[in-house]
N, C-alpha and C positions, 0 to 999 in steps of 0.2 A: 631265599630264606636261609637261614641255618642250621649247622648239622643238627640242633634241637626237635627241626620241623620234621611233626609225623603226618599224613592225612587224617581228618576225622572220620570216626569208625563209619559206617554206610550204615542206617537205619531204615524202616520201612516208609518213616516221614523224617523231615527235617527236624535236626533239635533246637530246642529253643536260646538265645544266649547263656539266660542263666543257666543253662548245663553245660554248655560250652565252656565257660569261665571255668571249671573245675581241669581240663584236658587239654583246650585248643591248640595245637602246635607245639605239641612239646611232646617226645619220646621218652620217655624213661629210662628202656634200657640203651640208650648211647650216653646216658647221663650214671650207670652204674646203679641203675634200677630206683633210683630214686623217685619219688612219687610228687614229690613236687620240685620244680625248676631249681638247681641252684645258683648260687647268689654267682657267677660270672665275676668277682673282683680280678679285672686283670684290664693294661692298658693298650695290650696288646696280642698279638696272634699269628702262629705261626705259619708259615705257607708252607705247604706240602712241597713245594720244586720253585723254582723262580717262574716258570711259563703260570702255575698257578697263579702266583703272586701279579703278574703283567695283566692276567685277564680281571683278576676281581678290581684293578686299580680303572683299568677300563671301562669296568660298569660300571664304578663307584663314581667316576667322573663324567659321566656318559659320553665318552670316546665310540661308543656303539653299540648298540641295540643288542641286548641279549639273545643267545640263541634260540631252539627249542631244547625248552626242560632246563637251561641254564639259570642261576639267580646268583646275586654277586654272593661272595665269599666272606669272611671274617677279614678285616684287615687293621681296625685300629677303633677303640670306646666310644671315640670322638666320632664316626663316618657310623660302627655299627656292634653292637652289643647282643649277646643270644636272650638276656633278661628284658632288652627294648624291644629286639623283635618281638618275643613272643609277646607281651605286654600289647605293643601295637596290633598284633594277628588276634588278639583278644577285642580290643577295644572296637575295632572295625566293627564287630558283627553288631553293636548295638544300633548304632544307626545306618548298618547295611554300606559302608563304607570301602572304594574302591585302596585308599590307600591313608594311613597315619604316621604324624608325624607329636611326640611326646616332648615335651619339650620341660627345662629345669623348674619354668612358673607359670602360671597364666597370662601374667604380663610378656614373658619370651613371648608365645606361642600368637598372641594379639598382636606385638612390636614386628613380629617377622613374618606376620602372614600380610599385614599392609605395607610395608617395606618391599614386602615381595614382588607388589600391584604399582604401588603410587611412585610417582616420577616428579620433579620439578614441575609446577607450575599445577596439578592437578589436583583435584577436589576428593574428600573424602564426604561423600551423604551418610549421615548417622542419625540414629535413632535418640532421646532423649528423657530420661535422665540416664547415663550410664553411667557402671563402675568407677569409683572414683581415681583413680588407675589410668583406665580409658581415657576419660574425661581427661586429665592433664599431657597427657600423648598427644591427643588429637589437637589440644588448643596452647597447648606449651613448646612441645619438643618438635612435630613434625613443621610446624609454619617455620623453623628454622633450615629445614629443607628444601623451604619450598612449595608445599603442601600444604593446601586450605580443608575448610569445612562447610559443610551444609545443615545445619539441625534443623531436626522436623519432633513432632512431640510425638510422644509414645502412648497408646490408648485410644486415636484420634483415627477416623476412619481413611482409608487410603484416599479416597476421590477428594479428602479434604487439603491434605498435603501433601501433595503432587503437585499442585497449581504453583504452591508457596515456594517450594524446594526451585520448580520450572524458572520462575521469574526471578532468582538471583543468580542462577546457572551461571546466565552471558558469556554461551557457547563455550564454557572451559570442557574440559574431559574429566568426566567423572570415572576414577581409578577405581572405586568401591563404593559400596554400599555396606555400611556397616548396622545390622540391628542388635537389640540387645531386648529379649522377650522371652520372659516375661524380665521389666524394666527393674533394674538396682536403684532407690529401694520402694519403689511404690506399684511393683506388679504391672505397671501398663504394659498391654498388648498391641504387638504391631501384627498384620496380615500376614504375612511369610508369602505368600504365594503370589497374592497381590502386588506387593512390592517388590519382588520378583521379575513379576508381567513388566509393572514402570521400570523397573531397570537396566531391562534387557532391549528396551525401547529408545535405550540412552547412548548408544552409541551403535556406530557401524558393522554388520558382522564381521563376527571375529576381534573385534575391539569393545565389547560390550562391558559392561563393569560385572566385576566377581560380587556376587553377593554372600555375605559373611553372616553368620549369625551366631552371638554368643550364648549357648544355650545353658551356661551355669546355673539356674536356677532352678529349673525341671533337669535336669542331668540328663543322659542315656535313655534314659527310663521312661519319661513322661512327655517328651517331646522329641521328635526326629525331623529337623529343619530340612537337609536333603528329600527325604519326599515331599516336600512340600516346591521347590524348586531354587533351596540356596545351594550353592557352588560350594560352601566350605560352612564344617558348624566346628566351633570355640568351646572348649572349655578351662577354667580354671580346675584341676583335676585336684588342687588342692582339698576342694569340696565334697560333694558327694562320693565321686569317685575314689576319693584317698578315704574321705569319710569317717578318718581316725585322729583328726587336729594332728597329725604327727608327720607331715610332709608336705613340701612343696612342688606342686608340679602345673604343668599344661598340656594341652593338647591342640589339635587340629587335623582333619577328615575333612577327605572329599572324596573328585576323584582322581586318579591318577595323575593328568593332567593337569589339574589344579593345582595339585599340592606337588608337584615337581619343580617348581622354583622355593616353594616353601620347605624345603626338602632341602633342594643345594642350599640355600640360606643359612639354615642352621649347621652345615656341614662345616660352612666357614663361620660363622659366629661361634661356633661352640658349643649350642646353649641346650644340648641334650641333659637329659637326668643322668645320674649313673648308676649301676648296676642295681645299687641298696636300692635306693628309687624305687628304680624300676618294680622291682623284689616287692616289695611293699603293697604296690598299688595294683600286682596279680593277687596278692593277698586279698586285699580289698573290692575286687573285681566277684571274687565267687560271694561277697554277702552281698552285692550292692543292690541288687531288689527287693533281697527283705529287708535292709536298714531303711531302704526309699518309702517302701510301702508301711512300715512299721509308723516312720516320722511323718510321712501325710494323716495317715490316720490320728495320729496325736494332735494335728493341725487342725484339721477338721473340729474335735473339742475345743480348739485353744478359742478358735476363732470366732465360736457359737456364743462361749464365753464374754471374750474382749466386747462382740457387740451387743450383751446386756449388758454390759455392766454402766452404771451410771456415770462414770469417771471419763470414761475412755468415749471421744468427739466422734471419732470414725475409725474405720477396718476397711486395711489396702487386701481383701481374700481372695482368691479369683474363683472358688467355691462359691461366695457372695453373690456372683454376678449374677444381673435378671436380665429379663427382654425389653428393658427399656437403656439395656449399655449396649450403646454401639460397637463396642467388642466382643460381643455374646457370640455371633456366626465364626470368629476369627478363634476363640475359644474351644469353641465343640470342632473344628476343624483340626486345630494341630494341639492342641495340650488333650493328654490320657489323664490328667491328675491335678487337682490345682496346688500338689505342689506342698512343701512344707515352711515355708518362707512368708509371713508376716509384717505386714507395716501396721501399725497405729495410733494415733494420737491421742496424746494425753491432755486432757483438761489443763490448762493454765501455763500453757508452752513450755518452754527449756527446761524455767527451775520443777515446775512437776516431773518433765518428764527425767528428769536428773533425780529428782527426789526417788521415784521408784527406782530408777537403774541403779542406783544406791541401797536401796531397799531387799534386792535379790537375795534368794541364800542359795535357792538348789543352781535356778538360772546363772549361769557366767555372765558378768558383765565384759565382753569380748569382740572383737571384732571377727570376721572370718564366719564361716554357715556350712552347714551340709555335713556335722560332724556327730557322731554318736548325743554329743552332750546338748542342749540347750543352749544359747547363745544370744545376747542382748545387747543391741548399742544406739548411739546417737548420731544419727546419719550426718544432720548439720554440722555437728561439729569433730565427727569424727573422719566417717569411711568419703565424704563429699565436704570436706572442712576445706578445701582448693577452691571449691564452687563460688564464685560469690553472692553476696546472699541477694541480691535482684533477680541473679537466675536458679539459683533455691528454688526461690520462692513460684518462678515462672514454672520449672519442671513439678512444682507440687509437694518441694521436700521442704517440710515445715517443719518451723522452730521446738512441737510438739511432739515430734516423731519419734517411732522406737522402733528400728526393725527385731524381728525376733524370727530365730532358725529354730525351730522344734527339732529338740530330736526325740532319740528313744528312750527314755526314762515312761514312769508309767504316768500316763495323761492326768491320775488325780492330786500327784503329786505337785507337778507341773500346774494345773488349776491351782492350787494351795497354796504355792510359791509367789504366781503372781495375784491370788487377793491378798494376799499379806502385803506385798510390796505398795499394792493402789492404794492400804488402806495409810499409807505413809503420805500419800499427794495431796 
């Protein structure tokens, strides 16, 4: 780590993140007593002797296993930053994370963690509907590589898609497992743990596929894919975690071994944040349980709402769910919250649900979620306008649809905004 890195204080019990977020890894006085991290703008760093400089380029490159009590040194923005570390020695503790890698976007962090895995000739198994982002990666950019696909739907109990996934296989090497749960933008849930079990069943020890899971939707907070048994959890940190519509980033966590080619990857791609970034999203790190929890709770009214209102066909909630959704055991297992994130369709498809996205005043009509403000768009023709509409329509994203990010504004105002807006459909 770097000369920032302090130990945390010793307490009688373990503290929690959210108090960790305010201190983790960072001293003060080696920083001139400053109490919160400063912004590191610099491209580079100087060595204390040349032998310094040989050693830290050795770990940096893994020329050699570090000593005891040894961690690499400062050497260049691009390899390693004291606002990234710390940033990263932060973000670890939410999902109990052996080692993080922060990266400029959510797309970086998704592009170079299966880049990291997938080779010529191999499969990527993915969950269905995902990010629209994902979505043209996986079906656009990597088959130029070399690199296929497997979709299975999301929502859909494991022993159902397994069978499906098995029989187009035809013995390739499956390089990943890609899930995306809760699903972009219709909330379906995949098993984590279950698919898991089938994945690790799919290749030979030691050559098994990495399992991936992009947990943007429930953030840090409401979902933890590693205990449940994925290798690596995703996020766009634009979202929740930045939480401030005012920066771009991503992430990725695992364990150490996992995210060690994810790691040299971006060493050579580039494609860290920098400093400001960084800066930014320690900012954003000490409020992000109570914006989380603030904007579930406002979801919760939005949603009780949306499904009386006469207008509105159906509600994607995962609060909604009963014992008759075959996702209900996958639910109460790994989501703490269902979350502030909203699908629902409008009566009388596009042009309604255009009518009301028009209609908004307090709500943004915007792409992007997980931000202080409210936030409204149209999945078909927006954030999934790649999709074509045969398979729209197969993953369930209908011509009616309107995801919606709650955020923290006060819930009655938010009710107020959207019946005025329905009362325009």
């Amino acid at each position: 780590m770097s000369h920032t890195t302090k130990k945390t204080p010793a307490m009688a019990r373990p503290m929690r993140p959210e108090s960790l977020m305010m201190s983790h890894g960072y001293d003060p006085q080696r920083s001139e007593g400053a109490i919160k991290c400063p912004i590191f703008q610099t491209s580079t760093f100087v060595f204390e002797s040349a032998e310094a400089g040989k050693a830290f380029f050795e770990l940096a490159y893994g020329l050699r296993e570090p000593g005891p009590g040894e961690s690499p040194g400062l050497i260049y923005s691009r390899i390693n930053n004291p606002d990234l570390e710390i940033l990263e020695d932060r973000l670890k503790l939410w999902d109990q994370a052996e080692a993080c890698a922060v990266f400029a976007s959510g797309m970086a962090a998704i592009a170079a963690t299966l880049l990291a895995y997938a080779r010529p000739g191999d499969v990527i198994v993915h969950s269905e509907p995902l990010y629209g982002g994902s979505e043209h990666l996986i079906e656009n950019i990597l088959p130029r590589f070399g690199i296929g696909s497997i979709p299975f739907p999301a929502g859909r109990p494991t022993s159902e898609v397994r069978g499906a996934i098995e029989a187009v296989l035809k013995g390739r090497r499956v390089a990943a497992v890609l899930i995306e749960t809760p699903a972009n933008p219709t909330n379906g849930l995949v098993n984590i743990g279950e698919m898991a079990g089938v994945a690790h069943g799919w290749g030979a020890h030691g050559d098994r596929p990495v399992v991936i899971v992009d947990n943007t939707f429930l953030g840090p907070v409401w979902q933890h894919p590693l205990e449940h048994g994925a290798d690596i959890v995703l996020y766009s940190a634009t979202k929740f975690i930045g939480g401030h519509s005012d920066l771009i980033a991503g992430a990725a966590l695992g364990s150490t071994e996992a995210m060690r080619p994810i790691r040299e990857l971006r060493t050579f791609l580039g494609t860290m944040p920098g400093p400001w970034t960084s800066w930014l999203l320690m900012r954003s790190l000490e409020t992000l349980k109570m914006r989380m929890t603030a904007s579930s709770k406002n979801a919760a009214y939005v949603a009780k709402f949306l499904a009386d209102h006469p207008k509105i066909e159906r509600v994607y909630y995962l609060g909604h769910m009963n014992e008759r959704d075959p996702m209900i055991g996958a639910y109460r297992a790994q989501c703490l919250s269902p979350g502030s994130v909203i699908s629902f369709e409008v009566q009388g498809g596009q042009p309604a649900a255009f009518r009301f996205l028009n209609a908004l005043e307090l709500v943004q009509l915007a792409v992007s979620l997980g931000g202080t403000e409210s936030l409204a768009e149209h999945p078909s023709s927006m954030t999934h306008a790649d999709v074509p509409v045969a398979d729209q329509a197969r993953m369930g994203i209908e011509p009616g649809m309107v995801r919606l990010s709650v955020g923290i504004e006060h819930y009655e105002d938010i009710l107020a905004d959207l019946g005025r807006a329905l009362e325009a459909v």
